[in-house]
C-alpha positions, 0 to 999 in steps of 0.5 A, spaced: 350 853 462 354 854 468 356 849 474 354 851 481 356 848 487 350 850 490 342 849 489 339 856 488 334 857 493 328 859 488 326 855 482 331 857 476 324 858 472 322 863 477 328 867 476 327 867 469 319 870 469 322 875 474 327 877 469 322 877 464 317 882 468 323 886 469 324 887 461 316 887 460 317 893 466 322 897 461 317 904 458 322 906 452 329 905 449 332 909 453 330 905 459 331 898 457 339 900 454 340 903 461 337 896 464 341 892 458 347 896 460 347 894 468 344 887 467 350 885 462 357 886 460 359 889 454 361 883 452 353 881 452 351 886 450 355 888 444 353 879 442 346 880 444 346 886 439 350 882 434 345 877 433 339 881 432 342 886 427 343 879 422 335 878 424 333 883 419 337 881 414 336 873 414 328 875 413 330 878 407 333 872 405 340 876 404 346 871 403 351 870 410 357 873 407 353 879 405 350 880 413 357 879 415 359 884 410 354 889 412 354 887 420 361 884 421 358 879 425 361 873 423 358 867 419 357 863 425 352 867 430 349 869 422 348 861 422 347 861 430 341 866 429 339 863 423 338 856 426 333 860 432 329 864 426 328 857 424 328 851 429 327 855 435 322 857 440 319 864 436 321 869 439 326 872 434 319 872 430 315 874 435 319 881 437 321 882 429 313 882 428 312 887 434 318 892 432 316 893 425 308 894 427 312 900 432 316 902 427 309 904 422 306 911 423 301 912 427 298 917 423 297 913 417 294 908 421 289 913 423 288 915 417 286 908 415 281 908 419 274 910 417 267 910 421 262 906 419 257 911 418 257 919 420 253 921 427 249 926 428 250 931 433 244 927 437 247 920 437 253 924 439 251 926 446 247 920 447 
């Protein structure tokens, strides 16, 4: 965490809410990469793509040196990321779930869905 001289004028966990309004506000892949892309550097970016690259992998309990083959992401964030799917706050597993639920076909999930029992023509306009 860096050091400031300086007391912010609004609470720290004000500016962390807002900021998480603001990646809530984004509709679409392409608008969050062009937030992602001016909030961060591409330093940022690249390590925060790092990280969740390994996420998948480590679900599916492939080895570290086997992701970092795959990925080229070194065995230490592996580790790092490893630790927060298990001991962190949940959020990895939090946005894995919603990613793989949005990965799924919306055609299938309708398909699924059958209606109780067929209405008539009369129930229909009632």
């Amino acid at each position: 965490m860096k050091r400031r001289s300086l007391e912010p004028l609004q609470p720290r966990a004000m500016a962390e809410a807002g900021l998480c309004r603001a990646l809530l506000a984004m509709r679409d892949v392409g608008e969050m990469r062009a937030f992602l892309r001016d909030l961060c550097t591409p330093a940022e970016v690249e390590a925060l793509v790092d990280r969740w690259s390994v996420v998948p992998h480590l679900l599916t309990g492939t080895p570290y040196r086997e992701i970092h083959e795959l990925t080229a992401v070194s065995i230490t964030t592996i580790g790092r990321v490893a630790r927060y799917l298990n001991q962190g706050n949940g959020g990895y597993l939090a946005a894995a779930a919603r990613a793989q639920q949005s990965r799924r076909p919306r055609r299938a999930a309708r398909a699924s869905m059958k209606p109780d029992k067929p209405r008539r023509a009369a129930q229909v306009r009632a």
